[in-house]
C-alpha positions, 0 to 999 in steps of 0.5 A: 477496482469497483468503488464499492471495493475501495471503500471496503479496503479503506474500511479494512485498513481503517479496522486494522488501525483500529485493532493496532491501537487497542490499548494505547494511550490515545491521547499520545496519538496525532490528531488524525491518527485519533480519526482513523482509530475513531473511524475503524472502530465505527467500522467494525461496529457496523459489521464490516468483515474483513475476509469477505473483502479479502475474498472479494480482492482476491476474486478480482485479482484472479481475473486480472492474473488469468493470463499473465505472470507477474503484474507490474505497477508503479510502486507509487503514484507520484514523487516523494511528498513533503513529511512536514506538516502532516500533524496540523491536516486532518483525516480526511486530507491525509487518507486521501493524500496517502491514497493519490501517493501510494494508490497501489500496495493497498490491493495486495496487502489486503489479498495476501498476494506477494508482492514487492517493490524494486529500484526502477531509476531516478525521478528527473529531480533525483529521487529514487523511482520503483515499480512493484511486482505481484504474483499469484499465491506461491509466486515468491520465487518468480519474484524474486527471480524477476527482481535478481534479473532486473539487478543484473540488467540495471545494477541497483546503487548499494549505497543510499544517496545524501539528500540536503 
């Protein structure tokens, strides 16, 4: 993915908080909450427009899916991080932890495309692992199709492990 492209989907997302917290008693948010609102609003005052980047995703990803199916990622790009904390670090530290840790969904959330996220094992220090599926506009029911095979071959556990 271009750059350019990367910056507009955090501009897009940045917006998206910005919209969500029209309203809100700010002072109720955490700090780099507060940042990220601040910097959505910055955004969307210099005129970013959301559709054209969304436009501009989807033209990318209707290159990626000229011959293939169904994409398959990592849901994330690494184990679980540790939730403690998160309140004392700025924006810029947690934008970019959370862009190293889930680097993968931002695509498709800003498309449209479907998209989900199935069990795919244990990470060698017990937590559960997922890979992600996305298909073309429509694709739905072939991911759905894809996920219930994947059940079948590799049962998913029903119950949540005890952690701690």
């Amino acid at each position: 993915v271009p750059l350019s492209l990367q910056l507009a989907v955090l501009g897009v997302w940045a917006a998206g908080a910005a919209a969500e917290a029209e309203g809100l008693d700010e002072a109720r948010l955490l700090p780099a909450t507060r940042a990220h609102v601040r910097m959505g609003r910055r955004v969307r005052a210099l005129g970013l427009d959301p559709q054209r980047v969304r436009a501009q995703a989807r033209t990318l990803a209707e290159a990626w899916f000229a011959d293939v199916d169904v994409l398959l990622t990592p849901a994330l790009a690494r184990p679980a991080i540790a939730a403690d904390g998160w309140e004392r670090r700025g924006w810029l530290a947690t934008v970019d932890a959370s862009a190293r840790f889930a680097p993968f969904a931002g695509m498709w959330n800003v498309t449209g495309w479907p998209a989900c996220v199935v069990p795919a094992g244990r990470h060698p220090d017990g937590l559960p692992l997922g890979i992600q599926l996305v298909a073309r506009p429509g694709g739905e029911a072939r991911l759905l199709g894809l996920a219930r095979t994947l059940e079948r071959v590799a049962p998913w556990a029903r119950v949540a492990p005890t952690y701690g």
